[in-house]
mmCIF entry with sequence, helices, sheets and N, C-alpha, C, O atoms, coordinates in Angstrom:
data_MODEL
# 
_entry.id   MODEL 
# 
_entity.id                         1 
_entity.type                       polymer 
_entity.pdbx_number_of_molecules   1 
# 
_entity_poly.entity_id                      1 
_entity_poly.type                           'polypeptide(L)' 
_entity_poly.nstd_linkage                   no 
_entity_poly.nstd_monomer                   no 
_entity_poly.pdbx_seq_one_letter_code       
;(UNK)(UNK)(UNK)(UNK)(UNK)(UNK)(UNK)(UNK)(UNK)(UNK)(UNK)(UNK)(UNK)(UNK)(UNK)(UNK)
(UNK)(UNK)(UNK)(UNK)(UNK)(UNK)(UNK)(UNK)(UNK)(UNK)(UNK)(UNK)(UNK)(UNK)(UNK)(UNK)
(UNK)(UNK)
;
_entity_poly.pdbx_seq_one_letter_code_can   XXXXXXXXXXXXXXXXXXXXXXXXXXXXXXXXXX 
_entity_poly.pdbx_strand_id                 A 
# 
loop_
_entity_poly_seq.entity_id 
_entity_poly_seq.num 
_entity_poly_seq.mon_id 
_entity_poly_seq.hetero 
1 1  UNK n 
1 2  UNK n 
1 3  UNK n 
1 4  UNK n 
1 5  UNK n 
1 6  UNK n 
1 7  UNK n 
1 8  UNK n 
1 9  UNK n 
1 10 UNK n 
1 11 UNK n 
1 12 UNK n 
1 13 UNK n 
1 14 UNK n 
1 15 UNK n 
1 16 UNK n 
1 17 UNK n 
1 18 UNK n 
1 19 UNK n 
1 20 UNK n 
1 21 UNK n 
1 22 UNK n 
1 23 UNK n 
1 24 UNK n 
1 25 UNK n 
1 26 UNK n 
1 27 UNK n 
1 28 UNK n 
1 29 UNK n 
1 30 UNK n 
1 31 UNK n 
1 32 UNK n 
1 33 UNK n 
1 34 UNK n 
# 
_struct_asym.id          A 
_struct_asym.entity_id   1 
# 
loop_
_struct_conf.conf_type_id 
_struct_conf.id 
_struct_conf.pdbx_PDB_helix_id 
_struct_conf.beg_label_comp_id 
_struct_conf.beg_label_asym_id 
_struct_conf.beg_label_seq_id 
_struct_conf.pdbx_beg_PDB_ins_code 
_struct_conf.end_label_comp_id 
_struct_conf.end_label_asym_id 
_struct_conf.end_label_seq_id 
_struct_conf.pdbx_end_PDB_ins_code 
_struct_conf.beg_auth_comp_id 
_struct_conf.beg_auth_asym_id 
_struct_conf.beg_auth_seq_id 
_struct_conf.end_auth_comp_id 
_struct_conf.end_auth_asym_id 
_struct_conf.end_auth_seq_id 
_struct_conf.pdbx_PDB_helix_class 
_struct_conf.details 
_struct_conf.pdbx_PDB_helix_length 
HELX_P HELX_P1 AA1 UNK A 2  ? UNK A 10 ? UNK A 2  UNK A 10 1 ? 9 
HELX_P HELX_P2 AA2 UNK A 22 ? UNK A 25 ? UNK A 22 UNK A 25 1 ? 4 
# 
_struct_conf_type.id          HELX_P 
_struct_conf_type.criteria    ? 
_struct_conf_type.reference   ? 
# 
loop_
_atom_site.group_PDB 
_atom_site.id 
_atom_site.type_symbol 
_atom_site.label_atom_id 
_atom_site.label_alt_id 
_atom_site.label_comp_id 
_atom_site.label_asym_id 
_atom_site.label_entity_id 
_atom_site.label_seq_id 
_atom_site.pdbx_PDB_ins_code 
_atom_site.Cartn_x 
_atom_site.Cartn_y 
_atom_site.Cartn_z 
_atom_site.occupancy 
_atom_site.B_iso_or_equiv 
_atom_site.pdbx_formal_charge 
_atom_site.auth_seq_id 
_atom_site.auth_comp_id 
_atom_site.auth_asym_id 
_atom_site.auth_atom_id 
_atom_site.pdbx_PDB_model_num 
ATOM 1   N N  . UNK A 1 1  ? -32.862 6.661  5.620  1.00 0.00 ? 1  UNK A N  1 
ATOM 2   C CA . UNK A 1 1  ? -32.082 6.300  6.804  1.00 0.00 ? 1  UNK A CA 1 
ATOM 3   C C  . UNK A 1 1  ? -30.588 6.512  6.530  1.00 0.00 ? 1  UNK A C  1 
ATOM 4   O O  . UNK A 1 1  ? -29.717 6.498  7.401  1.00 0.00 ? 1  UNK A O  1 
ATOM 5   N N  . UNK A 1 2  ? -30.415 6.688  5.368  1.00 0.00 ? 2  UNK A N  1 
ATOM 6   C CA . UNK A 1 2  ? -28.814 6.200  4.794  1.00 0.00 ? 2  UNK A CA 1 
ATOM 7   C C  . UNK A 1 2  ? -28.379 7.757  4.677  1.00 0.00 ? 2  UNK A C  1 
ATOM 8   O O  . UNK A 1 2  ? -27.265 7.894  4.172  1.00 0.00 ? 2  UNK A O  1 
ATOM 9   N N  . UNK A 1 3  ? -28.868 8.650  4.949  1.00 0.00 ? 3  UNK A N  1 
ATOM 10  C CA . UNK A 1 3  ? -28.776 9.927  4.583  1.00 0.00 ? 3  UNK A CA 1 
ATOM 11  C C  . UNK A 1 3  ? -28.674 10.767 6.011  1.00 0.00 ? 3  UNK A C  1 
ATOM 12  O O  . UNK A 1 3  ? -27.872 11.674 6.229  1.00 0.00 ? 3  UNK A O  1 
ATOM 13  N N  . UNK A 1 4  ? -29.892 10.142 7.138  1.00 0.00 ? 4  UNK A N  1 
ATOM 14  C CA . UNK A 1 4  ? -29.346 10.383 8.379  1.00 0.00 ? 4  UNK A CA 1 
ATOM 15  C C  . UNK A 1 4  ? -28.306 9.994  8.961  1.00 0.00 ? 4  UNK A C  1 
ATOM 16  O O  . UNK A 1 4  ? -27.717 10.830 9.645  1.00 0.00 ? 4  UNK A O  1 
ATOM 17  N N  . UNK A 1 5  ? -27.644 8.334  8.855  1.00 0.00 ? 5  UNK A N  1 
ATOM 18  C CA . UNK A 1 5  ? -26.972 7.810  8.779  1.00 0.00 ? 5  UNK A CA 1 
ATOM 19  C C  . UNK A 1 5  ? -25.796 8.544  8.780  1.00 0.00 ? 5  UNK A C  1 
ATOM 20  O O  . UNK A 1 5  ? -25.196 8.855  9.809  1.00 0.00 ? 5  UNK A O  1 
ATOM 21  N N  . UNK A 1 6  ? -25.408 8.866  7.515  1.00 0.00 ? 6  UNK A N  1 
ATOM 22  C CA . UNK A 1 6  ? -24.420 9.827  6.785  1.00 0.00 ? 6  UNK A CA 1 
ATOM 23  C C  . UNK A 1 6  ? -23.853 10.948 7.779  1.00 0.00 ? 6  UNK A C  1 
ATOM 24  O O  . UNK A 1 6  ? -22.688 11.167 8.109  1.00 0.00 ? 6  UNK A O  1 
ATOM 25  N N  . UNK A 1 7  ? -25.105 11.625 8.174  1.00 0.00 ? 7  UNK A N  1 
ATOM 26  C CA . UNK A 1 7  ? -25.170 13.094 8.557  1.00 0.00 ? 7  UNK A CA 1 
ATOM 27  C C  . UNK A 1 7  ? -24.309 12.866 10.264 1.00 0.00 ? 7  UNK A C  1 
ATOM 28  O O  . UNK A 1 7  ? -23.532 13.678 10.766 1.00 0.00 ? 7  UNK A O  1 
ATOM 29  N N  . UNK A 1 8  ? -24.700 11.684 10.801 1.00 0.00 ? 8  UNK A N  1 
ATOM 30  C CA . UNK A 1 8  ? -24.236 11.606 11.738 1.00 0.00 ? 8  UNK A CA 1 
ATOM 31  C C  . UNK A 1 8  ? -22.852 11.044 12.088 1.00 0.00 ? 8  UNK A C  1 
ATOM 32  O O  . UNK A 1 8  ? -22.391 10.920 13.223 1.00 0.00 ? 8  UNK A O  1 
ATOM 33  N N  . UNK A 1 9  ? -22.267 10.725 10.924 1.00 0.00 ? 9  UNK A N  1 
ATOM 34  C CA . UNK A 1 9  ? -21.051 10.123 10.785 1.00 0.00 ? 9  UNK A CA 1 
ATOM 35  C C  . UNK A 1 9  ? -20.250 11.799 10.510 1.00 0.00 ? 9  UNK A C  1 
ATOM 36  O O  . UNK A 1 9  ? -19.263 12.095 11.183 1.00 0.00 ? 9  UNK A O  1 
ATOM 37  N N  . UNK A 1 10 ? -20.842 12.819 9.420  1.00 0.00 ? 10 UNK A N  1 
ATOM 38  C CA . UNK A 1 10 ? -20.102 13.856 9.672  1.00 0.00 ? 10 UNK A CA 1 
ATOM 39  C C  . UNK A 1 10 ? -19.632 14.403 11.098 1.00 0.00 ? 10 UNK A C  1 
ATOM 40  O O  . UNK A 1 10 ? -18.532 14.828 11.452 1.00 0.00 ? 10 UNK A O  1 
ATOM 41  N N  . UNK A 1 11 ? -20.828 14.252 11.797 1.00 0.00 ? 11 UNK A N  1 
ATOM 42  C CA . UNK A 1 11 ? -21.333 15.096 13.063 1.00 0.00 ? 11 UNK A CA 1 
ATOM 43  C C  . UNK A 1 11 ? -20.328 14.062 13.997 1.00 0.00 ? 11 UNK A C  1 
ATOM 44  O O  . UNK A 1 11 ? -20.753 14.076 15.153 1.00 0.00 ? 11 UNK A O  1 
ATOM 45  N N  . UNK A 1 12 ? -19.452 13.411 13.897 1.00 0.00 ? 12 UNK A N  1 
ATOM 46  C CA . UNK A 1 12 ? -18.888 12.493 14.618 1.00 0.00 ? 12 UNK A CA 1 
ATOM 47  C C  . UNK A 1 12 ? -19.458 11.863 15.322 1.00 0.00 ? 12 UNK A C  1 
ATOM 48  O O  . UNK A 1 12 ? -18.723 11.155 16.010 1.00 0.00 ? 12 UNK A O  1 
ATOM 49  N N  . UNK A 1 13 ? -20.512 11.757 15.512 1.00 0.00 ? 13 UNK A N  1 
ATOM 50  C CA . UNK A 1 13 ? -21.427 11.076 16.389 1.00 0.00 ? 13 UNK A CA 1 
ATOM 51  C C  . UNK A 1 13 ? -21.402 10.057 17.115 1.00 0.00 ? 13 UNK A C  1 
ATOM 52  O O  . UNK A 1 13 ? -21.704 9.887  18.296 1.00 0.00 ? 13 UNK A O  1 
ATOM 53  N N  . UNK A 1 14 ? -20.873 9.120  16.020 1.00 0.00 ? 14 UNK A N  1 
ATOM 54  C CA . UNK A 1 14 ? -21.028 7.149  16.429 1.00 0.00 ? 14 UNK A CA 1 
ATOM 55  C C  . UNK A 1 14 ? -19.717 7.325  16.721 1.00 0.00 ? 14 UNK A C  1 
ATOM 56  O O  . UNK A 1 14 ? -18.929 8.216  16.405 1.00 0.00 ? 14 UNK A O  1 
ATOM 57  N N  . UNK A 1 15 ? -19.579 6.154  17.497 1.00 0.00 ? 15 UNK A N  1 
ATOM 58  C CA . UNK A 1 15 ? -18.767 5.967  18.878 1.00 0.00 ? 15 UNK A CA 1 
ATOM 59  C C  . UNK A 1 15 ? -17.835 4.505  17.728 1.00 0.00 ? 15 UNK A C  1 
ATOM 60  O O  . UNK A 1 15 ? -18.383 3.610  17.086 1.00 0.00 ? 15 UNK A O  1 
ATOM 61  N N  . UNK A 1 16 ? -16.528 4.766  17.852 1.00 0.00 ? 16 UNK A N  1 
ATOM 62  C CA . UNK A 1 16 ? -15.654 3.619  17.533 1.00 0.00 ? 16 UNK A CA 1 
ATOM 63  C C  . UNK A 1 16 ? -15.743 1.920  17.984 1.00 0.00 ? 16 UNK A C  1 
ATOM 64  O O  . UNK A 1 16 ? -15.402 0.939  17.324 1.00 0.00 ? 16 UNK A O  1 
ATOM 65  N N  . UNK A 1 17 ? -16.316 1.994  19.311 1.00 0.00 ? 17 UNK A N  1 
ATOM 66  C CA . UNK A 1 17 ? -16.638 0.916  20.224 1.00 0.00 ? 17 UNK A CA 1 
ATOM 67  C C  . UNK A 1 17 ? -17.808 0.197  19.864 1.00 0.00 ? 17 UNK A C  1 
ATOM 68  O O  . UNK A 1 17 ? -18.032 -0.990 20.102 1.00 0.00 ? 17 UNK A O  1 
ATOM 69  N N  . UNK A 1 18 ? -18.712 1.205  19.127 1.00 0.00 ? 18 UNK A N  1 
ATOM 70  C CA . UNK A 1 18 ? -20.121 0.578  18.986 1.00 0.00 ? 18 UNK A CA 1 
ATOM 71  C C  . UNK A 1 18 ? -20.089 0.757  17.657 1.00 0.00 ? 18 UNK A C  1 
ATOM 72  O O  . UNK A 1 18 ? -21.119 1.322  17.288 1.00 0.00 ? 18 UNK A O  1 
ATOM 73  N N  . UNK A 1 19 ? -19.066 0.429  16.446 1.00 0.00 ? 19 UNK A N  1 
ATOM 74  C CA . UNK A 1 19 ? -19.724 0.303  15.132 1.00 0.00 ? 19 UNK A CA 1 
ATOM 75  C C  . UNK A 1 19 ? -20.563 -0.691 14.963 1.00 0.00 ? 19 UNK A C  1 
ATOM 76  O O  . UNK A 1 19 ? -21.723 -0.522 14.587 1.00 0.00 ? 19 UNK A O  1 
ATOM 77  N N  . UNK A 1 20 ? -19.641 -2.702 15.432 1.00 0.00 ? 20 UNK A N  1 
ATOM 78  C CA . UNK A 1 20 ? -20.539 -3.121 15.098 1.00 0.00 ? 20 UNK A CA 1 
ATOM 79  C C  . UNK A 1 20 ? -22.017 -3.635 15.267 1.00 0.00 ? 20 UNK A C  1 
ATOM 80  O O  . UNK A 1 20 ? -22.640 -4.547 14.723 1.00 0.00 ? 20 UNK A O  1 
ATOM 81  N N  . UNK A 1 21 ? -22.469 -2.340 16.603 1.00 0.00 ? 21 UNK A N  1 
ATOM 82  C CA . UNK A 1 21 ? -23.569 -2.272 17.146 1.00 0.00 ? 21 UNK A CA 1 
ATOM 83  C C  . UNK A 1 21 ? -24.482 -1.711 16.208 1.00 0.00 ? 21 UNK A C  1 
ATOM 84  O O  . UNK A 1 21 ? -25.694 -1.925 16.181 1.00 0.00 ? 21 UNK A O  1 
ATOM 85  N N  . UNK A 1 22 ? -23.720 -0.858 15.313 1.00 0.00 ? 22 UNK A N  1 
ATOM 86  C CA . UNK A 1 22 ? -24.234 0.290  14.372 1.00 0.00 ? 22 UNK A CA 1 
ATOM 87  C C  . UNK A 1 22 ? -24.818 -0.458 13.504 1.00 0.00 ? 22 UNK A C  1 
ATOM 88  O O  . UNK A 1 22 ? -26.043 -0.436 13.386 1.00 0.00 ? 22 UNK A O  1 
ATOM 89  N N  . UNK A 1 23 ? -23.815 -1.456 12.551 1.00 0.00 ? 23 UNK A N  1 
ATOM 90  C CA . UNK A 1 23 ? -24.179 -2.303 11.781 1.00 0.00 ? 23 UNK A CA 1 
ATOM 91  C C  . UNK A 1 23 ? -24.988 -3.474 11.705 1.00 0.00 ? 23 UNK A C  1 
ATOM 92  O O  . UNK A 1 23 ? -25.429 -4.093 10.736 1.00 0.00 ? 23 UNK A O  1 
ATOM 93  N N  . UNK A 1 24 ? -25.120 -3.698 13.305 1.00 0.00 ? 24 UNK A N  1 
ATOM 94  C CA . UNK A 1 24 ? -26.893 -4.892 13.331 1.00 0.00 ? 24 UNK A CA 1 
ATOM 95  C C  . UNK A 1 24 ? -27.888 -3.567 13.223 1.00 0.00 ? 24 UNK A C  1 
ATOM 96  O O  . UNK A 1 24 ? -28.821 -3.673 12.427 1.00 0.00 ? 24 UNK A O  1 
ATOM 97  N N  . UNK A 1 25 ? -27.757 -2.315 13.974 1.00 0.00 ? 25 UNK A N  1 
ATOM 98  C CA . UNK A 1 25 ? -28.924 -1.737 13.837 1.00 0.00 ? 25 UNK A CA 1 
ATOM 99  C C  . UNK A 1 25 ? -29.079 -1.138 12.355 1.00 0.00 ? 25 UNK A C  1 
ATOM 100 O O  . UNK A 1 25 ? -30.129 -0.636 11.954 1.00 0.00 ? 25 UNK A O  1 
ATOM 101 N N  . UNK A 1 26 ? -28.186 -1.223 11.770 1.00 0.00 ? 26 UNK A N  1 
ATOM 102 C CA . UNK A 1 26 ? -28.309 -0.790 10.690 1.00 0.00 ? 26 UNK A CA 1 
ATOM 103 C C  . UNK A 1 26 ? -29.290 -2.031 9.781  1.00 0.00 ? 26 UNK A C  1 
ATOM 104 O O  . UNK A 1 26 ? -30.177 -1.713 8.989  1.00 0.00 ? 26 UNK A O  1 
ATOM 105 N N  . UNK A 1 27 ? -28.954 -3.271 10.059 1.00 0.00 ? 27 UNK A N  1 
ATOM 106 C CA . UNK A 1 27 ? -29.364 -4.433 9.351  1.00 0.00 ? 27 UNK A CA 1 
ATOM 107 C C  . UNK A 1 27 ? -30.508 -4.376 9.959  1.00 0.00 ? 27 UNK A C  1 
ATOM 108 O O  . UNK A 1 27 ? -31.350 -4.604 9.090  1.00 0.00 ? 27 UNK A O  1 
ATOM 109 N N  . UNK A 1 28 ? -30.895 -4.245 10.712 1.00 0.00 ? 28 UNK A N  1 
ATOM 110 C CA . UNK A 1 28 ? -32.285 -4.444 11.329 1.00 0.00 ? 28 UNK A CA 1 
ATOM 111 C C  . UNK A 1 28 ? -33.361 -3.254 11.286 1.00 0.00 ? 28 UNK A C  1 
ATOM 112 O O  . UNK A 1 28 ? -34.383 -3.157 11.966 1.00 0.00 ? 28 UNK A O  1 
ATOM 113 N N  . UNK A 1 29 ? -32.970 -2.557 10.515 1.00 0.00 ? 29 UNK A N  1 
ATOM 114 C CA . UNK A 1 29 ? -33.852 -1.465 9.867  1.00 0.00 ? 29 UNK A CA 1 
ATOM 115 C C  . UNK A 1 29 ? -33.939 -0.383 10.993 1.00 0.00 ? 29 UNK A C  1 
ATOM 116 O O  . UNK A 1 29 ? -34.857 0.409  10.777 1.00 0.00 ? 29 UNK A O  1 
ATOM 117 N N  . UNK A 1 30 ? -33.362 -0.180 11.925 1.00 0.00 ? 30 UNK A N  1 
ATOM 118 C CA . UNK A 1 30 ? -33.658 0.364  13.163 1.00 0.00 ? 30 UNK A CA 1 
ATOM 119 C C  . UNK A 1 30 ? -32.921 2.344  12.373 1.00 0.00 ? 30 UNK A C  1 
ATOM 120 O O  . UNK A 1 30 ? -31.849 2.791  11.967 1.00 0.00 ? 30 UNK A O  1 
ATOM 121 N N  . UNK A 1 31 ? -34.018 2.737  12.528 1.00 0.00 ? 31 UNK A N  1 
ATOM 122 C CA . UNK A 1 31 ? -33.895 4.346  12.111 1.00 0.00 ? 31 UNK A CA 1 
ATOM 123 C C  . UNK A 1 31 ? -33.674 5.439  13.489 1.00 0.00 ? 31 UNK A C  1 
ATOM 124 O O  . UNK A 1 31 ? -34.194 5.391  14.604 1.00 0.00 ? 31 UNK A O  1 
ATOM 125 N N  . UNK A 1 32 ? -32.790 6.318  12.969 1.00 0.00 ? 32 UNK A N  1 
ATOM 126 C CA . UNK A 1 32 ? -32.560 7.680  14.242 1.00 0.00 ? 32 UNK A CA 1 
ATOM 127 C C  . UNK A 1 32 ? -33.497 8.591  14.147 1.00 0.00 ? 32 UNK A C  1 
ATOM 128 O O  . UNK A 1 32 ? -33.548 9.243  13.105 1.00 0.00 ? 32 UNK A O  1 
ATOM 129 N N  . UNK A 1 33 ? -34.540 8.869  15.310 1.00 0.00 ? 33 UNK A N  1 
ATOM 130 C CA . UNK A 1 33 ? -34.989 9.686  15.394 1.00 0.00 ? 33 UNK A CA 1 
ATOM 131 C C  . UNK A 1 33 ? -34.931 11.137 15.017 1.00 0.00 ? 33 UNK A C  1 
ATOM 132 O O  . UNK A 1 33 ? -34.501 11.898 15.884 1.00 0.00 ? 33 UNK A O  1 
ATOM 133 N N  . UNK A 1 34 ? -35.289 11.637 13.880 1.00 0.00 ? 34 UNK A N  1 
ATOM 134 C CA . UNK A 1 34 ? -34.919 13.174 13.437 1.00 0.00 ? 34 UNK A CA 1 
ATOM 135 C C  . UNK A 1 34 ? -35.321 14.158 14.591 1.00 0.00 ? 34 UNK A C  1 
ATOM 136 O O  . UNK A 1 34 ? -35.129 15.368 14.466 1.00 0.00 ? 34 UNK A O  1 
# 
């Protein structure tokens, strides 16, 4: 997950507004669809 994660932070992806949305889904095991 930490590797997709990653990939999408290059890709600018995640939104400034919703990090710490990022970070419950991150805590909550919640994975991005490849």
């Amino acid at each position: 997950m930490i590797l997709t994660w990653l990939q999408l932070l290059e890709l600018g992806w995640t939104f400034p507004c919703m990090i710490l949305t990022w970070l419950q889904l991150l805590e909550l095991g919640w994975t991005f669809p490849d």
